[in-house]
C-alpha positions as CSV (number, residue, x, y, z in Angstrom):
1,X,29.4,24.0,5.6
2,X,30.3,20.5,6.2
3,X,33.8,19.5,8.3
4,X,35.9,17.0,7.5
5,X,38.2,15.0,9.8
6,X,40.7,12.2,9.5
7,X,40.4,9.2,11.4
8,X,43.1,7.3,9.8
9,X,45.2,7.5,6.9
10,X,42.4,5.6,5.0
11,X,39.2,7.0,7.1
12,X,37.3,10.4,7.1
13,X,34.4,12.1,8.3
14,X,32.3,14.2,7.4
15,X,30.6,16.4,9.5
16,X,27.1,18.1,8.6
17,X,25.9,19.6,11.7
18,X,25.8,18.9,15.5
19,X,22.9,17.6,16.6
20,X,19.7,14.9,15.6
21,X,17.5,16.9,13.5
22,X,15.0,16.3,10.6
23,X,16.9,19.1,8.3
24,X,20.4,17.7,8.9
25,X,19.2,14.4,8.4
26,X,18.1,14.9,5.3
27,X,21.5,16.2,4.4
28,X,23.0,13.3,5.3
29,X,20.5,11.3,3.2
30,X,21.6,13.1,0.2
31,X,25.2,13.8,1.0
32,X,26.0,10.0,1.0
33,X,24.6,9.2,-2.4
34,X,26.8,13.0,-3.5
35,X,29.7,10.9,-2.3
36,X,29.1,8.2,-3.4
37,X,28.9,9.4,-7.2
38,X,31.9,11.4,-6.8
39,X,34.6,8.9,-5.6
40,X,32.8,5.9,-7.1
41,X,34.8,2.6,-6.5
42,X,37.5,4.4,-4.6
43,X,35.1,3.9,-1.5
44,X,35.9,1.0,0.7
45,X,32.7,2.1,3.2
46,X,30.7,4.3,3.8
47,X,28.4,4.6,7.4
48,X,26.0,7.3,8.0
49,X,24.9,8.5,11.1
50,X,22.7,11.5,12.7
51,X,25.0,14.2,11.3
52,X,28.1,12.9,10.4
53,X,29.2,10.5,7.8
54,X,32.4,7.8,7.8
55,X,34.0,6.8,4.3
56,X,36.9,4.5,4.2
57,X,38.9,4.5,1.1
58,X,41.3,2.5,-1.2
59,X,44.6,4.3,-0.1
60,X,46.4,2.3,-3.0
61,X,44.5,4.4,-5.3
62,X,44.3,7.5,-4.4
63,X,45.5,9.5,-0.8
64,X,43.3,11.6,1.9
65,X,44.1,15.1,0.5
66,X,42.3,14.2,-3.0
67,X,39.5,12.3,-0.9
68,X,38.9,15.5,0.8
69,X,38.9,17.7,-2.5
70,X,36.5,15.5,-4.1
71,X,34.1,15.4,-0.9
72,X,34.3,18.7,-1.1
73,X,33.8,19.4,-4.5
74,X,30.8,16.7,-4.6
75,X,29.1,18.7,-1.5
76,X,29.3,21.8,-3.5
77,X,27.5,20.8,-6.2
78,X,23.8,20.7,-6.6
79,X,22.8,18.5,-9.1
80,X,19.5,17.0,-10.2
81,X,21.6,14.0,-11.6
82,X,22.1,12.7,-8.1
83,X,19.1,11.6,-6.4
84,X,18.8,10.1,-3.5
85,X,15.0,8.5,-2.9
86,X,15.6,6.4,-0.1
87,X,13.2,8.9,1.8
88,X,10.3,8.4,0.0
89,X,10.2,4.4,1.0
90,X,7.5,4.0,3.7
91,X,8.3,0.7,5.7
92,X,5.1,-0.1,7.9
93,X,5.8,-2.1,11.1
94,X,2.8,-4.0,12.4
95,X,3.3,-3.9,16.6
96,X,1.7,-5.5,19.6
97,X,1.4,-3.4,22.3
98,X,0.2,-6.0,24.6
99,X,0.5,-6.2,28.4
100,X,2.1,-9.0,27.6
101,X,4.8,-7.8,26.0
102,X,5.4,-4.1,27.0
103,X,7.3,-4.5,29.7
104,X,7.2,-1.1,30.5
105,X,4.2,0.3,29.4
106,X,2.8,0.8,33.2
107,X,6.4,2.6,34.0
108,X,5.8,4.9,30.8
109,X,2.2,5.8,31.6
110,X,3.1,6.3,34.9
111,X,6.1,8.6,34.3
112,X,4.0,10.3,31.3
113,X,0.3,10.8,33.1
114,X,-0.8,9.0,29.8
115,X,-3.0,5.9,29.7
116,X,-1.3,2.6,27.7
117,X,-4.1,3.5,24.9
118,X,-2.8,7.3,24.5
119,X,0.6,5.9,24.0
120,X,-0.1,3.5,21.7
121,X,-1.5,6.8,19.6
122,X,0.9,8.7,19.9
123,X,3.5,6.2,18.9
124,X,2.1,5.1,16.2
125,X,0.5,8.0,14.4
126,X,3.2,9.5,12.9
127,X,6.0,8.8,10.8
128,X,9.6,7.8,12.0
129,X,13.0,8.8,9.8
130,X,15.7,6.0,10.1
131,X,18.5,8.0,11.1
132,X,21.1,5.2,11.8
133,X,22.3,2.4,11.8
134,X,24.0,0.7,14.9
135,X,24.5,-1.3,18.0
136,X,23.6,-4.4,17.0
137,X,23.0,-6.0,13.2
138,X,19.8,-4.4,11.9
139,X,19.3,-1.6,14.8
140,X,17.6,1.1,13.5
141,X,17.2,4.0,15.1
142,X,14.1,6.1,14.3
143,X,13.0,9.4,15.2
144,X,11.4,11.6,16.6
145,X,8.8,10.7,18.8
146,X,5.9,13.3,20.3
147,X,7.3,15.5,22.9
148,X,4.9,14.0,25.5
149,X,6.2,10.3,25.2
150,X,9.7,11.0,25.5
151,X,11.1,8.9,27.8
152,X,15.0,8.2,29.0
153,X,16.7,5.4,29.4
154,X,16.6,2.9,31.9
155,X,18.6,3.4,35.0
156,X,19.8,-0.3,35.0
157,X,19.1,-1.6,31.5
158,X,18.2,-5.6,31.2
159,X,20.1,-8.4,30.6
160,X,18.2,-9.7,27.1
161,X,15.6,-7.7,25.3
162,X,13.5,-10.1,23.6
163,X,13.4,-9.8,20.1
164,X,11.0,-7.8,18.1
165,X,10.8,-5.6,21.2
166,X,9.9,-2.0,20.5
167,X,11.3,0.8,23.0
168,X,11.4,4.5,23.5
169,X,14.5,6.2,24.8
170,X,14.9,10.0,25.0
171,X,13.2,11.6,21.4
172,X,13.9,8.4,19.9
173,X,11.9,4.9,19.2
174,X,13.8,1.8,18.1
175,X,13.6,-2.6,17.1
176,X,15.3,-4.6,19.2
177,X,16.0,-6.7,16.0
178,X,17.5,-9.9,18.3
179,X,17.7,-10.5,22.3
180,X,20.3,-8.4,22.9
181,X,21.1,-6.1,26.4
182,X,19.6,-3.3,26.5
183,X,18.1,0.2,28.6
184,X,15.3,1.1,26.0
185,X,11.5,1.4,27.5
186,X,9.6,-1.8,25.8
187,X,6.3,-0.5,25.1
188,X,5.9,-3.2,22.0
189,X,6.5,-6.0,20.0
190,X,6.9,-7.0,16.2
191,X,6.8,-10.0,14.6
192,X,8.7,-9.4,11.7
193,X,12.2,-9.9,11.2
194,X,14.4,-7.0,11.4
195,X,17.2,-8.2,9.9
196,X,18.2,-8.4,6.2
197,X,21.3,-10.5,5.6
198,X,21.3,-9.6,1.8
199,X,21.7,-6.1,3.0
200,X,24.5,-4.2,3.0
201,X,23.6,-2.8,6.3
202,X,21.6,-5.7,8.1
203,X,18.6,-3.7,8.1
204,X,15.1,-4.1,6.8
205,X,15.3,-0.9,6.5
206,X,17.9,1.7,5.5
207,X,18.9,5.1,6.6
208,X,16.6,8.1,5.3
209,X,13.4,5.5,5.2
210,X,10.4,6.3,6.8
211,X,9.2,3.7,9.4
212,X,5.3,3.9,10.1
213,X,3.9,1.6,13.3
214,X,0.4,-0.1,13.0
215,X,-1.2,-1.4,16.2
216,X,-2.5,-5.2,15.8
217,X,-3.9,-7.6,18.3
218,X,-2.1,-10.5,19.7
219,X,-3.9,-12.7,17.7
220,X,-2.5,-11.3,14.9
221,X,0.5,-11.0,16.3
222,X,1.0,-14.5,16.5
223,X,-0.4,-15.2,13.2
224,X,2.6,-12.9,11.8
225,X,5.3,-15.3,13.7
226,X,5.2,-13.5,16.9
227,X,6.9,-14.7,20.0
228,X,5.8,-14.5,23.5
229,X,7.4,-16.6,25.3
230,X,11.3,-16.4,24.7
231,X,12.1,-16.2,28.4
């Protein structure tokens, strides 16, 4: 049953459960585009996250006590006529897991008792839901990664992440998609741009995608546009 809250006089959200998981997720996935058909243009904005979704609304059209009805009603309503197939886009991210470049690779493999090539596996050998988006334009984080590479953050996180930089942090993995601060492990980097400015979110990819990481070599990393030397 999903909880609704009011922000503002013009903001909700809706809650769908408490806590990162596949299932719930998923429910968000579909919930937005549920919404979304329901109150049509009387949306202003609407942000997903792990379990919880923000909408902002035109309050010269309509006030927060019908928003919430039609949320409601939307949500109770299973219908075939609202699809949402964002989940069934597979976005591959070709990665460099170089020495070079993952920065704390050794740190990983030493906190984990894995080598740098089990890692690498293990990262890249399943398949990553885009759960949100955040922190910075085109952020994207992904989840969830094997139990055994779970990792936390970094006690005193750096300065500038270079870009393209790939990084574990608790169950989740995540693109550094510019040189911002940051206390993610960098076990990677990927020359592709992560950013989308015709999209609505920033993002080469959007929430409830599936994100898939392939291992290439530096040269081909650097035949893609990678960087190695910002700093």
């Amino acid at each position: 049953m999903a909880r609704i809250e009011a922000v503002n006089e013009q903001t909700l959200i809706v809650y769908l459960g408490d806590k990162i998981d596949e299932a719930v997720a998923a429910e968000v996935n579909h919930a937005i585009f549920q919404i979304q058909h329901a109150l049509g243009n009387l949306i202003t904005d609407i942000i997903p996250s792990y379990h919880s979704i923000l909408v902002s609304f035109d309050l010269s059209r309509t006030d927060r006590f019908d928003i919430i009805k039609r949320i409601k009603q939307a949500l109770a309503t299973h219908t075939e006529a609202v699809s949402n197939d964002s989940d069934k886009v597979i976005v591959e991210i070709p990665v460099y897991y170089g020495e070079d470049v993952a920065l704390d690779m050794a740190d990983v493999c030493s906190k984990t008792g894995l080598t740098a090539d089990a890692v690498v596996k293990l990262h890249s050998e399943r398949e990553y839901r885009v759960y949100a988006i955040g922190f910075s334009p085109g952020f994207a984080y992904l989840g969830s990664v094997d139990d055994a590479i779970v990792m936390p953050r970094k006690s005193t996180p750096r300065l500038k992440v270079p870009t393209g930089s790939v990084g574990l942090a608790d169950n989740q993995t995540a693109i550094y998609p510019s040189s911002t601060p940051g206390g993610w492990q960098i076990i990677g980097r990927t020359p592709l741009n992560m950013i989308d400015w015709d999209s609505e979110t920033l993002a080469r990819v959007n929430v409830g995608n599936r994100v898939k990481f392939r291992p290439i070599d530096r040269d081909a990393f650097i035949q893609l546009g990678g960087v190695l030397d910002e700093f």
